[in-house]
C-alpha positions in Angstrom: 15.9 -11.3 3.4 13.0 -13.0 4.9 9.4 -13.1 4.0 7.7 -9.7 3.5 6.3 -8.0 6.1 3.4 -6.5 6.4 4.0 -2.8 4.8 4.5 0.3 6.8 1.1 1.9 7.5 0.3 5.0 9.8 -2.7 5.5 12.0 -3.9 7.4 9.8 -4.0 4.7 7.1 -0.6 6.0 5.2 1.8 3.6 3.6 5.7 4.3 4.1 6.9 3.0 1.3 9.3 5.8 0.1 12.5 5.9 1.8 15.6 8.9 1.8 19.0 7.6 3.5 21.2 10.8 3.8 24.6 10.2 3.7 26.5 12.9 5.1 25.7 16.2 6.3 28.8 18.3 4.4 27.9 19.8 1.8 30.6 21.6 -0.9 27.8 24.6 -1.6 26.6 27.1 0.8 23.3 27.6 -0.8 21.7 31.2 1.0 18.2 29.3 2.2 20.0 26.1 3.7 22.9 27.2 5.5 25.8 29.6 6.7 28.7 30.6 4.5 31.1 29.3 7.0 29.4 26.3 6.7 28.3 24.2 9.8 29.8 21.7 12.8 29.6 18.4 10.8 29.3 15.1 12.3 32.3 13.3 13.0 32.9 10.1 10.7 32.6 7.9 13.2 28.3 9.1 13.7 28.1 8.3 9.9 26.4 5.1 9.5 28.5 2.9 7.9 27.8 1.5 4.3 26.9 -1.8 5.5 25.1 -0.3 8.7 23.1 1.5 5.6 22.7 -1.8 3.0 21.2 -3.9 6.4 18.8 -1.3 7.7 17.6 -1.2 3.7 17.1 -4.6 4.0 15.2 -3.8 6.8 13.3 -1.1 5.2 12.8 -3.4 1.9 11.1 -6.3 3.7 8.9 -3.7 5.3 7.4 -2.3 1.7 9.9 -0.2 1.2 10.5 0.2 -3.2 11.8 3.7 -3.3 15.0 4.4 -1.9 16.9 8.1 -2.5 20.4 8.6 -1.3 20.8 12.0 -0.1 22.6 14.8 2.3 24.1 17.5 2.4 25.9 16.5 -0.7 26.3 12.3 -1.1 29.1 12.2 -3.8 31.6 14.0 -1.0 31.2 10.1 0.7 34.4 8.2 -0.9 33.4 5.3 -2.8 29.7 6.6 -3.0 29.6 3.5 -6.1 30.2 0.7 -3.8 27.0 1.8 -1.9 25.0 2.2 -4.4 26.0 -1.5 -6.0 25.4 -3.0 -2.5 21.7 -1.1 -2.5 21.1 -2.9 -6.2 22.1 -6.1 -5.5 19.2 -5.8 -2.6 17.2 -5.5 -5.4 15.9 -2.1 -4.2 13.1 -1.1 -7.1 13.5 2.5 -7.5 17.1 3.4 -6.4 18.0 7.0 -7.3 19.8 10.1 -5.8 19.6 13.9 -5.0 22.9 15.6 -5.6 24.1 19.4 -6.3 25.5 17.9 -9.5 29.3 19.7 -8.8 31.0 16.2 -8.7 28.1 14.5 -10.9 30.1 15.2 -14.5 33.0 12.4 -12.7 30.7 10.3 -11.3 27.5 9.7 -13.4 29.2 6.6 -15.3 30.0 4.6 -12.6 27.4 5.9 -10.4 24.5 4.3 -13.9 27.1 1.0 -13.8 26.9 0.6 -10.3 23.0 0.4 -10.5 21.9 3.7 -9.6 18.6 4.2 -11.9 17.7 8.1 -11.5 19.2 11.3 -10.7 17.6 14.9 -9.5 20.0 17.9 -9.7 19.5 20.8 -7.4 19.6 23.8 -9.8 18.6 27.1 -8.2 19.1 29.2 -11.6 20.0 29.4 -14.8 22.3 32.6 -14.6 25.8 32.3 -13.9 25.9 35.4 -11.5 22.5 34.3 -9.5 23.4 30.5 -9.3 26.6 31.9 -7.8 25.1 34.3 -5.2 22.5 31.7 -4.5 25.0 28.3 -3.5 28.1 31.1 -3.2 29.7 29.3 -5.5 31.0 29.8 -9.2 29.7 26.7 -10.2 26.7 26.7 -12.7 28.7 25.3 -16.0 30.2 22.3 -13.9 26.4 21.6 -13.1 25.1 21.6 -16.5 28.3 19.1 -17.7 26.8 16.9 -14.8 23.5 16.9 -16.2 24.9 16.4 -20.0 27.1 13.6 -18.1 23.9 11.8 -16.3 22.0 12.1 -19.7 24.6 10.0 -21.5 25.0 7.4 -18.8 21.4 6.5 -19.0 20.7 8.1 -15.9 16.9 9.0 -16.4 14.4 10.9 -15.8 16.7 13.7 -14.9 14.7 16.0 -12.5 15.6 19.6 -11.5 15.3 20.8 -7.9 14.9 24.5 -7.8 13.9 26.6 -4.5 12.0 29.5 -5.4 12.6 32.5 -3.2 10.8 35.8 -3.7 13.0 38.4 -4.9 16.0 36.3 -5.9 14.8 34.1 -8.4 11.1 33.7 -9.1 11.6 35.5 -12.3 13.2 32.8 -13.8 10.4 30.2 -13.7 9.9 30.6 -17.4 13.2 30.0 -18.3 13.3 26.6 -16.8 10.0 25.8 -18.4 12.2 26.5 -22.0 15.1 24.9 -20.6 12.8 21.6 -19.5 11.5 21.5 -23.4 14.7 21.9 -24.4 16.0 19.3 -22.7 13.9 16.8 -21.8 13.9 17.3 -18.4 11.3 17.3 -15.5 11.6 20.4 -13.5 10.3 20.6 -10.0 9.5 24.0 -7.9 9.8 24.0 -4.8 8.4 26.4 -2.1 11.2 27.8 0.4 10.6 25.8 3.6 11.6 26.7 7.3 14.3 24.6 7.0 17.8 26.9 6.6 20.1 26.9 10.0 20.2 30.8 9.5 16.4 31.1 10.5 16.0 33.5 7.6 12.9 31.6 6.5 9.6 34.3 6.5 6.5 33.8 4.7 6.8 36.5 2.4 9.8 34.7 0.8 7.3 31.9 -0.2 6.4 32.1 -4.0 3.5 30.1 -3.6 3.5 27.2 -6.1 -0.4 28.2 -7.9 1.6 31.6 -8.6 4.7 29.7 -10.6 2.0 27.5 -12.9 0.4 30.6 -13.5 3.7 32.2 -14.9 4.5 29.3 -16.8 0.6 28.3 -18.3 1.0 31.8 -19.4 3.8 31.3 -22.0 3.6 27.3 -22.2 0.3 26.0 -21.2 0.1 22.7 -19.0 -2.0 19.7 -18.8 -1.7 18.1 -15.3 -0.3 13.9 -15.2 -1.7 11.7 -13.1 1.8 11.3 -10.5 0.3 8.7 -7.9 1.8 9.3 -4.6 5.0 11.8 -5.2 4.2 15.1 -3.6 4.9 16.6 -6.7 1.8 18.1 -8.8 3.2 17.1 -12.6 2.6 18.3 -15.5 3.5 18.2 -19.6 3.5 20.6 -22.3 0.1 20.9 -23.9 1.5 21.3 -27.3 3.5 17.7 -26.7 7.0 19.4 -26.4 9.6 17.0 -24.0 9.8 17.4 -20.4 7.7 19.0 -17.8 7.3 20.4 -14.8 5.7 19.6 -11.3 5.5 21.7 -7.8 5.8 20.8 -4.2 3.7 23.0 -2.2 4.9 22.1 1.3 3.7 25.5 2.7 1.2 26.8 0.9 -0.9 23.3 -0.2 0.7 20.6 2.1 0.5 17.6 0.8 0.7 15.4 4.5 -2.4 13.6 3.7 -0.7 11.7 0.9 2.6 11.5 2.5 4.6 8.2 2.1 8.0 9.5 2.8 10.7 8.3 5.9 14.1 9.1 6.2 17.6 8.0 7.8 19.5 10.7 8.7 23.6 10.5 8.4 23.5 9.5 11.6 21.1 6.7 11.9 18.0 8.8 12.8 15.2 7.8 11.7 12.4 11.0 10.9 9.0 9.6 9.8 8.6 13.8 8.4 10.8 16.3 7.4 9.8 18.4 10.1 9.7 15.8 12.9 9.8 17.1 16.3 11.4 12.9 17.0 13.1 10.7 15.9 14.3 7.2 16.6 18.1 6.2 17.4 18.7 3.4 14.9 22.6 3.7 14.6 22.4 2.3 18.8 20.2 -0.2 17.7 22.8 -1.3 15.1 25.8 -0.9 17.3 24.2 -2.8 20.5 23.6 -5.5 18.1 19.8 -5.4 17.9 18.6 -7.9 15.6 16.9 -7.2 12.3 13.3 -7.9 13.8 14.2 -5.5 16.4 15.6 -3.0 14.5 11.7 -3.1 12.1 9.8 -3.0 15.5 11.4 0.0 16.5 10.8 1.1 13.2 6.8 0.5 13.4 6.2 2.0 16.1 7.9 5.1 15.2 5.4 5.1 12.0 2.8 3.9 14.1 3.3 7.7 16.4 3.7 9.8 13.0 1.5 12.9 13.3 -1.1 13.6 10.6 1.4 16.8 9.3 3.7 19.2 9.9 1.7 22.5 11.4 3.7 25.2 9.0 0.5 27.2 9.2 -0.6 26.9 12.5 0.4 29.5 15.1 1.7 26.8 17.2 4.6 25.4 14.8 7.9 24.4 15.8 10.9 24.3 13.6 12.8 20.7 13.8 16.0 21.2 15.7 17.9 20.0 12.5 18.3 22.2 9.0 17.8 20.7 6.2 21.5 19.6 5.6 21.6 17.5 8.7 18.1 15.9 7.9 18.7 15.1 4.3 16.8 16.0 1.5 
């Protein structure tokens, strides 16, 4: 790598320093608020970025005030040889490498995944009830999450956050119990509002459980004090009575936190979305493939920051959905 460039910085004066690189679209789950049971038309391998195509534009992305890089999808352990990746990104010497995985394939892989230089792990976890978790991901697959999690604990893989979607009237009742199960554990739970982001189109307001209405539950029965979090969208907080883990909650609908945003993302496909719900993006898998160079590759990049809007318009009459579900954008 060169000499640092200057970082990543927005018109409206935010810093891009937090970078998710999905890699793949498939998913093995068929989780209710993301997409079909029958599943979707996935890319063909050869629109994957490549590993190395990834590990350069990283590079890319590193010398540009990049530290915090997530791998992501659909679901990133399906890639073969997900390890090789993740030691290529560490020997880049990325600061904060982690991944978001559905945890089914996490109880085989946490071990190599920790020895290959992965630092962090979050585990989407939708509920704590065989029955529900099944119905929600329609699959039968809850206790080969939770070996996962044991797995990541005893590879060193830590903090171990929990994703879990809140829907109203399929699972907000549990909110609680993952507050217990967070002090049981040790774990940092995060709630997160259902977003208009499933390729069913199924999303409606009154399905968001709005995240003031989840700390409310939880204060209740456990009360919180609120951590200072710096920039992760999250709202954190601990246990007032000094138990382990915590909680946090990203409000994307009802308290959007665009303001503070310093997220970007590669899609499977060499995409690159300066928002979740970008109505744009920029082709960098051509860029790669007609054998830009690296300086050309970041200028592309720039000015695509340079054009972010200042947020996604969830509440505004106006607001379009992105052409892309959640699956195909990564998480």
């Amino acid at each position: 790598m060169g000499p640092p460039l200057a970082p990543l910085v927005d018109r409206f004066g935010r810093v891009a320093d937090d970078l998710r690189v999905s890699l793949t679209d498939r998913c093995n789950f068929r989780c209710t608020y993301c997409m079909p049971a029958e599943g979707l038309a996935w890319l063909p391998r050869s629109e994957l970025l490549t590993y190395e195509e990834i590990e350069r534009l990283v590079g890319v992305f590193l010398d540009l005030g990049v530290r915090t890089v997530r791998l992501t999808g659909g679901e990133p352990l399906l890639r073969r040889g997900v390890e090789t990746l993740v030691s290529l990104l560490a020997a880049r010497g990325v600061p904060d490498l982690s991944m978001t995985t559905n945890g089914f394939l996490l109880a085989e892989k946490a071990e190599a995944l920790a020895a290959a230089g992965l630092r962090r792990i979050n585990v989407s976890v939708d509920s704590l009830l065989r029955h529900r978790f099944a119905e929600m991901t329609r699959r039968d697959a809850l206790e080969r999450v939770l070996d996962g999690l044991r797995a990541a604990e005893r590879a060193g893989l830590a903090p171990i956050k929990l994703n879990c979607v809140v829907v109203r009237g399929t699972n907000e009742d549990e909110v609680v119990d993952f507050a217990r199960f967070a002090r049981a554990t040790g774990y940092q739970v995060r709630f997160i509002e259902f977003m208009p982001l499933d390729a069913e189109e199924g999303w409606s307001r009154d399905r968001v459980v709005p995240s003031e209405e989840v700390l409310a539950a939880i204060d209740r029965v456990h009360p919180l004090v609120p951590v200072d979090h710096g920039p992760e969208p999250a709202r954190v907080f601990r246990f007032a009575d000094g138990a382990p883990g915590g909680v946090g909650v990203i409000a994307s609908v009802s308290e959007p936190f665009c303001g503070d945003c310093n997220r970007i993302r590669i899609t499977a496909d060499g995409q690159f979305r300066t928002c979740l719900f970008a109505l744009e993006e920029t082709d960098l898998r051509r860029l790669l493939r007609a054998g830009a160079d690296d300086d050309q590759i970041a200028g592309a990049v720039r000015a695509a920051v340079t054009r972010k809007w200042a947020g996604h318009r969830i509440n505004e009459a106006d607001f379009v959905r992105p052409a892309r579900s959640m699956s195909m954008i990564g998480g």
